[in-house]
PyMOL Python script that loads the backbone (N, CA, C, O; Angstrom):
from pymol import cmd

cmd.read_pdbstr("""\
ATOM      1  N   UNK A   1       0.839  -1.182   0.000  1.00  0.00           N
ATOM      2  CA  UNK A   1       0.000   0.000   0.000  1.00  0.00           C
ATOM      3  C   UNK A   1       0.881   1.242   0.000  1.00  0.00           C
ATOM      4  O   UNK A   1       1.922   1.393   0.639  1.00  0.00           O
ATOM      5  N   UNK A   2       0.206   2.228  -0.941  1.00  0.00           N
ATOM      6  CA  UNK A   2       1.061   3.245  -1.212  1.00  0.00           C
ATOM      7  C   UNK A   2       0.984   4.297  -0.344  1.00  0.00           C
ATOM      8  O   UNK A   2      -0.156   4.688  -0.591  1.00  0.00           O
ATOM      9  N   UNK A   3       1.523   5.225   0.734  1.00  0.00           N
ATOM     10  CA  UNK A   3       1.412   6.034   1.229  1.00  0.00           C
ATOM     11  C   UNK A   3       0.548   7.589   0.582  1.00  0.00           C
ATOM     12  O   UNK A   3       0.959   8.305  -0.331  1.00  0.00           O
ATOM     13  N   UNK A   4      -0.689   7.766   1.372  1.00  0.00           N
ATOM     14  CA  UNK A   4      -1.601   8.624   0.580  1.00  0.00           C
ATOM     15  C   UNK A   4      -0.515  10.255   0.563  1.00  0.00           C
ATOM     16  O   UNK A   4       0.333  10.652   1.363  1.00  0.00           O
ATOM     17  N   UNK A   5      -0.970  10.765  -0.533  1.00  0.00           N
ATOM     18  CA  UNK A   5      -0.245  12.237  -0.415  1.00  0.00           C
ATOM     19  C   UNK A   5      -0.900  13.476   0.492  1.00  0.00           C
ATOM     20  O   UNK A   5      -0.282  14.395   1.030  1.00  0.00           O
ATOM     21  N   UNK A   6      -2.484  13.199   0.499  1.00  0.00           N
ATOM     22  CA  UNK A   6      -3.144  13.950   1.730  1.00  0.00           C
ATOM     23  C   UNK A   6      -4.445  13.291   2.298  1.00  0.00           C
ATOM     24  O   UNK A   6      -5.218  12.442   1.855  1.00  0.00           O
ATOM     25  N   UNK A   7      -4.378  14.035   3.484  1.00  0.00           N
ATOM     26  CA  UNK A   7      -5.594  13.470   4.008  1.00  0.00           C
ATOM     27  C   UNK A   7      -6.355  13.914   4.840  1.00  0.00           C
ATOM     28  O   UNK A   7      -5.969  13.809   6.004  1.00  0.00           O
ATOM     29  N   UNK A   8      -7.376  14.412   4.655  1.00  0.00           N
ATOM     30  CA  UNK A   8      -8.192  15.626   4.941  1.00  0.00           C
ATOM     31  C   UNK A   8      -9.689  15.105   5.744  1.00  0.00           C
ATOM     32  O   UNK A   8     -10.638  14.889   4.989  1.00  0.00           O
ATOM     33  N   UNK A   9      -9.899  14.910   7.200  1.00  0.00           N
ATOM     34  CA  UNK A   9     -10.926  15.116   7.829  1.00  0.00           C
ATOM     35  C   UNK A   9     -12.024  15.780   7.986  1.00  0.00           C
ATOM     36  O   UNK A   9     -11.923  16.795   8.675  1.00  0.00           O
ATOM     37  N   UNK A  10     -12.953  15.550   7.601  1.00  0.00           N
ATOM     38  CA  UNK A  10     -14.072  16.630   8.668  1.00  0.00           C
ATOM     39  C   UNK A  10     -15.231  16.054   8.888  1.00  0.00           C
ATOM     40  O   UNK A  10     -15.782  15.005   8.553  1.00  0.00           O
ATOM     41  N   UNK A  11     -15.571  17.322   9.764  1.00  0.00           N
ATOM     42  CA  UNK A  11     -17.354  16.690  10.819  1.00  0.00           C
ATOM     43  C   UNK A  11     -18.454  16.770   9.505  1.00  0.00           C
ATOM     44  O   UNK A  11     -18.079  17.566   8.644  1.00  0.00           O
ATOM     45  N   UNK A  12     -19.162  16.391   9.343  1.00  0.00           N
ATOM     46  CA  UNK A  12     -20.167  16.310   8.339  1.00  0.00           C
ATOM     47  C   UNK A  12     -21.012  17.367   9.877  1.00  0.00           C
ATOM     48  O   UNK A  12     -21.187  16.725  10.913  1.00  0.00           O
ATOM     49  N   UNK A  13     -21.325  18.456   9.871  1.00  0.00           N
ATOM     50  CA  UNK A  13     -22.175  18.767  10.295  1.00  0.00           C
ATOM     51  C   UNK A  13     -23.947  18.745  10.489  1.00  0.00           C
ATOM     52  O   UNK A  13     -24.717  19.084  11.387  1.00  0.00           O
ATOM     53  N   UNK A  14     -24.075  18.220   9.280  1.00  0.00           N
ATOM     54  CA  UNK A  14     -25.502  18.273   9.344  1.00  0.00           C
ATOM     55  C   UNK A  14     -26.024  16.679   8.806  1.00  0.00           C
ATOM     56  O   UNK A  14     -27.038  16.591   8.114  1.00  0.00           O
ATOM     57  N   UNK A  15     -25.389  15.697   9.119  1.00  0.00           N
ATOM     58  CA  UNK A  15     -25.447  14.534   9.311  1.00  0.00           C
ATOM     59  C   UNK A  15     -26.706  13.985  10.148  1.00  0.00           C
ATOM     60  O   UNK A  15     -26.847  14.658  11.169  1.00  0.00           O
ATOM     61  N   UNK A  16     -27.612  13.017  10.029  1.00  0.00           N
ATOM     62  CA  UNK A  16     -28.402  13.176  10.308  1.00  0.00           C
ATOM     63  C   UNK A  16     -28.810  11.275  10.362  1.00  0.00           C
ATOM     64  O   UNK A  16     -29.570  10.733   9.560  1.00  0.00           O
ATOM     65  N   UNK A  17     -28.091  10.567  11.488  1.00  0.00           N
ATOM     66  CA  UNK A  17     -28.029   9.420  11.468  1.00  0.00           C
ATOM     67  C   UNK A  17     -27.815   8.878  13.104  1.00  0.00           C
ATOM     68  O   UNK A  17     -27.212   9.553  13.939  1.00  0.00           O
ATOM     69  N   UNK A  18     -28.386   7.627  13.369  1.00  0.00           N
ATOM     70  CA  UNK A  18     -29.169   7.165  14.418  1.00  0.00           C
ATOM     71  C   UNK A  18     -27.855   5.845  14.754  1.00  0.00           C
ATOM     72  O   UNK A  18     -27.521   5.190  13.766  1.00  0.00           O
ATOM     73  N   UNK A  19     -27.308   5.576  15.834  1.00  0.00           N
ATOM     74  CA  UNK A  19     -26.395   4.455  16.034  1.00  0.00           C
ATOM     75  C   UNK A  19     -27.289   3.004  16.092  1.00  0.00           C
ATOM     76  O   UNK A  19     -28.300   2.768  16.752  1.00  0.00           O
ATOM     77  N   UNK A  20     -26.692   2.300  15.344  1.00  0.00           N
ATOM     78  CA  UNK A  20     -27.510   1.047  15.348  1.00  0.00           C
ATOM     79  C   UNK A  20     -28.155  -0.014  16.302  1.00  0.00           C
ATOM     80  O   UNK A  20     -29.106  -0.795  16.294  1.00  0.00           O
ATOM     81  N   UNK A  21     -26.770   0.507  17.425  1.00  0.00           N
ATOM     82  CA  UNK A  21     -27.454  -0.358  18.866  1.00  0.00           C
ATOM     83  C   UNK A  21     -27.929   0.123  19.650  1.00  0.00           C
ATOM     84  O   UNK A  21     -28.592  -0.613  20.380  1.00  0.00           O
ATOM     85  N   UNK A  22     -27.890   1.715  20.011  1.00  0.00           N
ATOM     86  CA  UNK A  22     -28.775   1.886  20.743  1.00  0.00           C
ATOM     87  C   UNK A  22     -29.530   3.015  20.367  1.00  0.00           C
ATOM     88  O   UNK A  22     -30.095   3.580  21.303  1.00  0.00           O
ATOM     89  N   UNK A  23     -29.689   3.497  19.232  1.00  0.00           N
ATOM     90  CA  UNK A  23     -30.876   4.373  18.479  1.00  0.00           C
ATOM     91  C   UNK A  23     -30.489   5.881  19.089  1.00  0.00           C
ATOM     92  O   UNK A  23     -31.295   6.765  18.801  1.00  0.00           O
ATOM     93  N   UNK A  24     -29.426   6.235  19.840  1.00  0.00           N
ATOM     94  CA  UNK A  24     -29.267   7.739  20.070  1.00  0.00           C
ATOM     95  C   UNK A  24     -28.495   8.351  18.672  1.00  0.00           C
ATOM     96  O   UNK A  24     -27.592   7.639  18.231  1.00  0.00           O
ATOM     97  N   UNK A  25     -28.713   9.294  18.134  1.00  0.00           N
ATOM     98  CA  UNK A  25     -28.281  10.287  17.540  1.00  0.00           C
ATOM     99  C   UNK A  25     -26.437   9.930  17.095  1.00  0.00           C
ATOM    100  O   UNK A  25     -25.403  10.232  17.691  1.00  0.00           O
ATOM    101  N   UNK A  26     -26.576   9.493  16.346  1.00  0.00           N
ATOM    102  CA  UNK A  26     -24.980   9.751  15.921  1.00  0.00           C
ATOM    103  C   UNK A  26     -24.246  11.191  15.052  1.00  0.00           C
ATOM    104  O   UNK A  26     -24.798  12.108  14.444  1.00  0.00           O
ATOM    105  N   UNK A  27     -22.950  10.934  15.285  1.00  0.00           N
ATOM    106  CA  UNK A  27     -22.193  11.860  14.807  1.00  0.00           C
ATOM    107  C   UNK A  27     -21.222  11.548  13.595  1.00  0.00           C
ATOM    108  O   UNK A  27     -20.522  10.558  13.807  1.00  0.00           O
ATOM    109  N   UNK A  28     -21.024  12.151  12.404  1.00  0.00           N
ATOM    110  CA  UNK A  28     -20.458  11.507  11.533  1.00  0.00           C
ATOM    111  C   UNK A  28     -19.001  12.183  11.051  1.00  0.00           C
ATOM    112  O   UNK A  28     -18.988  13.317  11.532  1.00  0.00           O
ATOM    113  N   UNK A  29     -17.945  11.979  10.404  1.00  0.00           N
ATOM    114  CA  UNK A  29     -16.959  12.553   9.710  1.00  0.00           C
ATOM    115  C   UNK A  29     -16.695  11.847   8.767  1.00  0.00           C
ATOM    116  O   UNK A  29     -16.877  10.635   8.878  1.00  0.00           O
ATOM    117  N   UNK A  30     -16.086  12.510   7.319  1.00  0.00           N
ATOM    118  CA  UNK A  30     -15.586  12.195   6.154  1.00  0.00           C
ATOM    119  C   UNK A  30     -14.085  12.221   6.612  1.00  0.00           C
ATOM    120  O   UNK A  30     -13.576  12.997   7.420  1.00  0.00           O
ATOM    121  N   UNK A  31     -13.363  10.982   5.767  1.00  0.00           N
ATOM    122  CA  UNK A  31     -12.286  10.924   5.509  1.00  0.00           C
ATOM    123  C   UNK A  31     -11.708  11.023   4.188  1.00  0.00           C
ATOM    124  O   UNK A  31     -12.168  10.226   3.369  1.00  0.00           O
ATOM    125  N   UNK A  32     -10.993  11.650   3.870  1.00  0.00           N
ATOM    126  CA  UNK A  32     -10.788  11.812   2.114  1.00  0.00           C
ATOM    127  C   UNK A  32      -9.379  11.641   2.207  1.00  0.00           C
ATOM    128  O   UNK A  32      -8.601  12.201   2.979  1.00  0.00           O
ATOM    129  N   UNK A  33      -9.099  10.605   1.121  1.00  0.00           N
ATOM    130  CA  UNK A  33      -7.573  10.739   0.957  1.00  0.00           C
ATOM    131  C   UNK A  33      -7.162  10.039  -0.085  1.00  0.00           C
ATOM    132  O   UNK A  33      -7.338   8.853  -0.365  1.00  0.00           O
ATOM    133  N   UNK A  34      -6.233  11.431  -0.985  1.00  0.00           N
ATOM    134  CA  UNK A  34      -5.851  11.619  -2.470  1.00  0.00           C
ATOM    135  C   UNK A  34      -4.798  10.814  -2.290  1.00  0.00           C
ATOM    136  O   UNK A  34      -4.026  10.765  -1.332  1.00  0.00           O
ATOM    137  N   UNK A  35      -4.821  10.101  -3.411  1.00  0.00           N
ATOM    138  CA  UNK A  35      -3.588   9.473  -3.624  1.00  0.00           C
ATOM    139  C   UNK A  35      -3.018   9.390  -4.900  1.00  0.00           C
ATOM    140  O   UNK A  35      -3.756   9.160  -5.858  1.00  0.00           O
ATOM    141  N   UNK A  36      -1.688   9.559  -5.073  1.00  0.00           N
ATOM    142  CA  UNK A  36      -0.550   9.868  -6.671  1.00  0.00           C
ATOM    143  C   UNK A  36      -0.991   8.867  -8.064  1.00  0.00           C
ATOM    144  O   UNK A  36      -0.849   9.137  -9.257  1.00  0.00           O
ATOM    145  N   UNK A  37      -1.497   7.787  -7.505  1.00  0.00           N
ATOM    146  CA  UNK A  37      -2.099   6.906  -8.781  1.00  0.00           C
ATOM    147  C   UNK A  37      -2.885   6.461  -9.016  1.00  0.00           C
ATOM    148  O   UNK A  37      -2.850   5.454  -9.722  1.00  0.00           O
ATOM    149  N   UNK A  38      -4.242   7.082  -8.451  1.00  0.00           N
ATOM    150  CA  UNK A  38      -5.656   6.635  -8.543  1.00  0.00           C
ATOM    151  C   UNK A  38      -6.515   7.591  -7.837  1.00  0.00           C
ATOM    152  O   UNK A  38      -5.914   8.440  -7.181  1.00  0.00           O
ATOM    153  N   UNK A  39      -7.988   7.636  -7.835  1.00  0.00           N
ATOM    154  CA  UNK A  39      -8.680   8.372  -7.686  1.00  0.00           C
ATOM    155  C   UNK A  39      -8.663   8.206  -6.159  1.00  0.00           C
ATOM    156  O   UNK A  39      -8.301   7.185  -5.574  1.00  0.00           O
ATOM    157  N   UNK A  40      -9.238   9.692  -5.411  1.00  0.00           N
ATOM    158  CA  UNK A  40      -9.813   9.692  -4.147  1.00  0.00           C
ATOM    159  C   UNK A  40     -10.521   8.709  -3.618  1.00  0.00           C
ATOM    160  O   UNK A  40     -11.430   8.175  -4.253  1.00  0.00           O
ATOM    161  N   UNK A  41     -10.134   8.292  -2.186  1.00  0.00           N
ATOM    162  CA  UNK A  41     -11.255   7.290  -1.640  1.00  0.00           C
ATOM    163  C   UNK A  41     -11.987   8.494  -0.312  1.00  0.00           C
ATOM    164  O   UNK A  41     -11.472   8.866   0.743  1.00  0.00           O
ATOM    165  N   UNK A  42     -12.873   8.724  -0.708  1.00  0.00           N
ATOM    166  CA  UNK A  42     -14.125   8.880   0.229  1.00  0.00           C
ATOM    167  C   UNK A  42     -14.248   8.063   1.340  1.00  0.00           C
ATOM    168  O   UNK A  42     -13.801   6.970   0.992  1.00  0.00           O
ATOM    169  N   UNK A  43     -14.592   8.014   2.416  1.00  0.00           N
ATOM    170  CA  UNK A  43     -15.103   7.105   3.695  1.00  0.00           C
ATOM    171  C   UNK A  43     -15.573   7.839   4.770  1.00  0.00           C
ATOM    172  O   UNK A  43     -15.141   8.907   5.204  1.00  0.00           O
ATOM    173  N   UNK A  44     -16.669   7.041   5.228  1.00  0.00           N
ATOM    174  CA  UNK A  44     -17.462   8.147   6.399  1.00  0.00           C
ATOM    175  C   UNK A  44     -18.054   7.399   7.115  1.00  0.00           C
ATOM    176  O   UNK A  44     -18.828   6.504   6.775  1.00  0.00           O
ATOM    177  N   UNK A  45     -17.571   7.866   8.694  1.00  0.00           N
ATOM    178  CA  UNK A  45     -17.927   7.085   9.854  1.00  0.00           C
ATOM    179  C   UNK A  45     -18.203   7.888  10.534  1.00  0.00           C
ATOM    180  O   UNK A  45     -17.809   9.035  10.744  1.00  0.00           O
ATOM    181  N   UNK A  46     -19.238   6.994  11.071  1.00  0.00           N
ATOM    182  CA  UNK A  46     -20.130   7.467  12.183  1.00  0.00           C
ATOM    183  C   UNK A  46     -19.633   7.035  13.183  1.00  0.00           C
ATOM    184  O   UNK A  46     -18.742   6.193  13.073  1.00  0.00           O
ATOM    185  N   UNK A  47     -20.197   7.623  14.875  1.00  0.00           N
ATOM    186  CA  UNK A  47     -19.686   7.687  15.713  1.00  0.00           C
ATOM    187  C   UNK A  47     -21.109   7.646  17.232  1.00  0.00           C
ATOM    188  O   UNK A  47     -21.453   8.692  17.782  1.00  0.00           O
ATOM    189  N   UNK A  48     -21.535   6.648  17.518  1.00  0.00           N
ATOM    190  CA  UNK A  48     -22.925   6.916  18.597  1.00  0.00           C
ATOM    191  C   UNK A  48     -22.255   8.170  19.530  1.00  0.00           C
ATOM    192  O   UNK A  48     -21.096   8.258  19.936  1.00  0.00           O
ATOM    193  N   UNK A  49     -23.293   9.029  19.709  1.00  0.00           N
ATOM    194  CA  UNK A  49     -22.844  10.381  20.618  1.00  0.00           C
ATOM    195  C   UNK A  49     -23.007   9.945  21.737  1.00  0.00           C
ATOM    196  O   UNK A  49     -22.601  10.822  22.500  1.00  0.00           O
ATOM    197  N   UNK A  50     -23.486   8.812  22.490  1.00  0.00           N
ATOM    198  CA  UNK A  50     -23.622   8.141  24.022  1.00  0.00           C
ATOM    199  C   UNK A  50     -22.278   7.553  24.123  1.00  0.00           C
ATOM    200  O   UNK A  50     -21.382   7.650  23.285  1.00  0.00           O
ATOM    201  N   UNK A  51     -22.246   6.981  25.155  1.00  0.00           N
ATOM    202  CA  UNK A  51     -21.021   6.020  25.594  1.00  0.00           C
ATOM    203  C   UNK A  51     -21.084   4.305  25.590  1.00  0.00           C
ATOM    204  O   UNK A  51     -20.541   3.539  26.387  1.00  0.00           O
ATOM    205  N   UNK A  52     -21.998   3.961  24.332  1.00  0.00           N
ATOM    206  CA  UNK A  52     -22.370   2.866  24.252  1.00  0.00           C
ATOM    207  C   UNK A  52     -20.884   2.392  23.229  1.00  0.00           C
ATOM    208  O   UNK A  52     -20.639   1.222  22.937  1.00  0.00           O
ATOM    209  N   UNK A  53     -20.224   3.308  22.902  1.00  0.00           N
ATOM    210  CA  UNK A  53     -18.962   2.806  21.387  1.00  0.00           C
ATOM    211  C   UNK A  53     -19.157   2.188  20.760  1.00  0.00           C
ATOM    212  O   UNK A  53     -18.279   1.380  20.460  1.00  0.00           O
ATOM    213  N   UNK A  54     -20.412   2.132  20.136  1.00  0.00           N
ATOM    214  CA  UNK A  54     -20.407   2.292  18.488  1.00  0.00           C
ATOM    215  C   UNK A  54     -19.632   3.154  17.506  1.00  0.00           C
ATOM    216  O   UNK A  54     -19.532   4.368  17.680  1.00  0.00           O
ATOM    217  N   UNK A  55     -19.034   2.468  16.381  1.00  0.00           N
ATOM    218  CA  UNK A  55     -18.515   3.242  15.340  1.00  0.00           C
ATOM    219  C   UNK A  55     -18.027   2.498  14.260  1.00  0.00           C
ATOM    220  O   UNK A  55     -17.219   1.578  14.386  1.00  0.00           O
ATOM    221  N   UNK A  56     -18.601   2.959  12.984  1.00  0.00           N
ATOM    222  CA  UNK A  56     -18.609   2.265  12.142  1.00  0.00           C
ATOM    223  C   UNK A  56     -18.896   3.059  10.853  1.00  0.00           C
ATOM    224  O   UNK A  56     -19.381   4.187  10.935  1.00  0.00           O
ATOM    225  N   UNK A  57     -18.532   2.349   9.363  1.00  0.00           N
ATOM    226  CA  UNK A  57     -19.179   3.490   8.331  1.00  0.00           C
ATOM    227  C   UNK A  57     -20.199   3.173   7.865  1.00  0.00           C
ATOM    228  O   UNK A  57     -20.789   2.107   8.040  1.00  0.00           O
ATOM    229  N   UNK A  58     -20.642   4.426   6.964  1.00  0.00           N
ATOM    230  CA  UNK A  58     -22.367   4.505   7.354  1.00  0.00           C
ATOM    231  C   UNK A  58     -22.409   5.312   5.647  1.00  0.00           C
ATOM    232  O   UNK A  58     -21.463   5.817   5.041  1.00  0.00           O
ATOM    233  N   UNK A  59     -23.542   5.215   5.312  1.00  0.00           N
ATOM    234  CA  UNK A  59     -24.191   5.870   3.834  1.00  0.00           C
ATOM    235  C   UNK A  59     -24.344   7.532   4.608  1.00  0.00           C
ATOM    236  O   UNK A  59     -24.758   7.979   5.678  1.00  0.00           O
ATOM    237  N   UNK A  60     -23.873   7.949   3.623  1.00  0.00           N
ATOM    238  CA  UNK A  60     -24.199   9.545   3.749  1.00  0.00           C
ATOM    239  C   UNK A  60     -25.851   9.975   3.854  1.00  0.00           C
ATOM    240  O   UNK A  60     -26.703   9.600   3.049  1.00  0.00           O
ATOM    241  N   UNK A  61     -26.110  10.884   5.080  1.00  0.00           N
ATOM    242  CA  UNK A  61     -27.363  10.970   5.334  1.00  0.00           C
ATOM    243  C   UNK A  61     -27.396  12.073   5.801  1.00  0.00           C
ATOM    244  O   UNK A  61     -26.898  12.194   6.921  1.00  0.00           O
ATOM    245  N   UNK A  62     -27.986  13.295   5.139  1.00  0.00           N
ATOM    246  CA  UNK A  62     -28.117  14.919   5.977  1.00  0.00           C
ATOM    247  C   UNK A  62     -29.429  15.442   5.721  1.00  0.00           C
ATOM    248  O   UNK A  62     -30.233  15.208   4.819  1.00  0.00           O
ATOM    249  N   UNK A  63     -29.466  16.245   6.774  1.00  0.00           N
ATOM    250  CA  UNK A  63     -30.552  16.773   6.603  1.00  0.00           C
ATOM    251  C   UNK A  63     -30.864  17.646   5.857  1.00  0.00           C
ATOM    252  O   UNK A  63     -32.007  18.093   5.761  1.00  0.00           O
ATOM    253  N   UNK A  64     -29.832  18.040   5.179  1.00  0.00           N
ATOM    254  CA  UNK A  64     -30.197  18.804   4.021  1.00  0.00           C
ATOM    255  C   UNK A  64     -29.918  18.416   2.657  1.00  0.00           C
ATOM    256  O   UNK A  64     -29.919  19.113   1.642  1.00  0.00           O
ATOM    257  N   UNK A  65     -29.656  17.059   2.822  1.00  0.00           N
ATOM    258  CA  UNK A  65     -30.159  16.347   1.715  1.00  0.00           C
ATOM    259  C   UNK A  65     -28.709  16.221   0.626  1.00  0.00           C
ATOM    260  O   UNK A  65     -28.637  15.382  -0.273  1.00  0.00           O
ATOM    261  N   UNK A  66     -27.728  17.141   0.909  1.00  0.00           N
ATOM    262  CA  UNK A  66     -26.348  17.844   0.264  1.00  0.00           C
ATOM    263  C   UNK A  66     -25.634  16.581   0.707  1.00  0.00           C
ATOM    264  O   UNK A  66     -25.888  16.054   1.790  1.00  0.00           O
ATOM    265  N   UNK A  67     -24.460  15.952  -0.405  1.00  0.00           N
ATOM    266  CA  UNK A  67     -23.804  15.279  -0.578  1.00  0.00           C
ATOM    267  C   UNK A  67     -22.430  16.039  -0.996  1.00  0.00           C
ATOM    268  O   UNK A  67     -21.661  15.446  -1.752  1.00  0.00           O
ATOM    269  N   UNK A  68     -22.036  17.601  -0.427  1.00  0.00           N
ATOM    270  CA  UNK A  68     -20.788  17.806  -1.003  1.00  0.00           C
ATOM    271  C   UNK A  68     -19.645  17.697   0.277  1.00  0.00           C
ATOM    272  O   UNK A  68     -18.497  18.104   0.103  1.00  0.00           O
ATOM    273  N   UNK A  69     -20.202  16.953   1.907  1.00  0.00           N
ATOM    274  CA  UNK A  69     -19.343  16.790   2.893  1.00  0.00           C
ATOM    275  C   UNK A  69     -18.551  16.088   2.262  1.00  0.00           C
ATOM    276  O   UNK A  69     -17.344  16.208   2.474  1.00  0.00           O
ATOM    277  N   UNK A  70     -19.075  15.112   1.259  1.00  0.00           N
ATOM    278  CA  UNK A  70     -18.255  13.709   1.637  1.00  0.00           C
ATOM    279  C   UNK A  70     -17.183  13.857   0.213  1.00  0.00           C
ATOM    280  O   UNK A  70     -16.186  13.134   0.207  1.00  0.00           O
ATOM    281  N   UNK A  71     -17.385  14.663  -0.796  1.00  0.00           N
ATOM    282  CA  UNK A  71     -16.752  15.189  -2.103  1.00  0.00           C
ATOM    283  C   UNK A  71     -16.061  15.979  -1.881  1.00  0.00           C
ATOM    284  O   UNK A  71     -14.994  15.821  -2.474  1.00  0.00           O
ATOM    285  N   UNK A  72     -16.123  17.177  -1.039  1.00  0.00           N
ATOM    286  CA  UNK A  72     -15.424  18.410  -1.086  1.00  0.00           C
ATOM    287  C   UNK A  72     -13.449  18.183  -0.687  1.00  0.00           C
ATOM    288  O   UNK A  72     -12.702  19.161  -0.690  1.00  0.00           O
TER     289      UNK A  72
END
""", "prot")
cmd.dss("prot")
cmd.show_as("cartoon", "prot")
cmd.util.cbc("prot")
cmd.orient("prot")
């Protein structure tokens, strides 16, 4: 595996997704990271906002319906 050239985090703010085991409110972030000989990989994990530790990745889901967290 080739070492990525960047790699760029963020909170999806307006994410709008439920943790699977115990149904409180999750929190999500995009991971993006460019690499020298192939296209961007996208990935986005969620995070349960309780202390149950759930975390896992998840389909993009906002409440405003905008898909450019996970592109930008």
């Amino acid at each position: 595996m080739q070492p990525s050239v960047r790699v760029v985090v963020r909170d999806i703010l307006d994410y709008f997704g439920t943790c699977p085991r115990c149904g409180y409110a999750a929190e999500a972030r995009s991971t993006i990271r460019t690499f020298p000989d192939r296209p961007r990989e996208v990935e986005i994990i969620a995070t349960c906002g309780q202390p149950c530790g759930w975390s896992g990745p998840v389909t993009l889901t906002t409440m405003t319906g905008a898909h450019a967290a996970a592109g930008a």
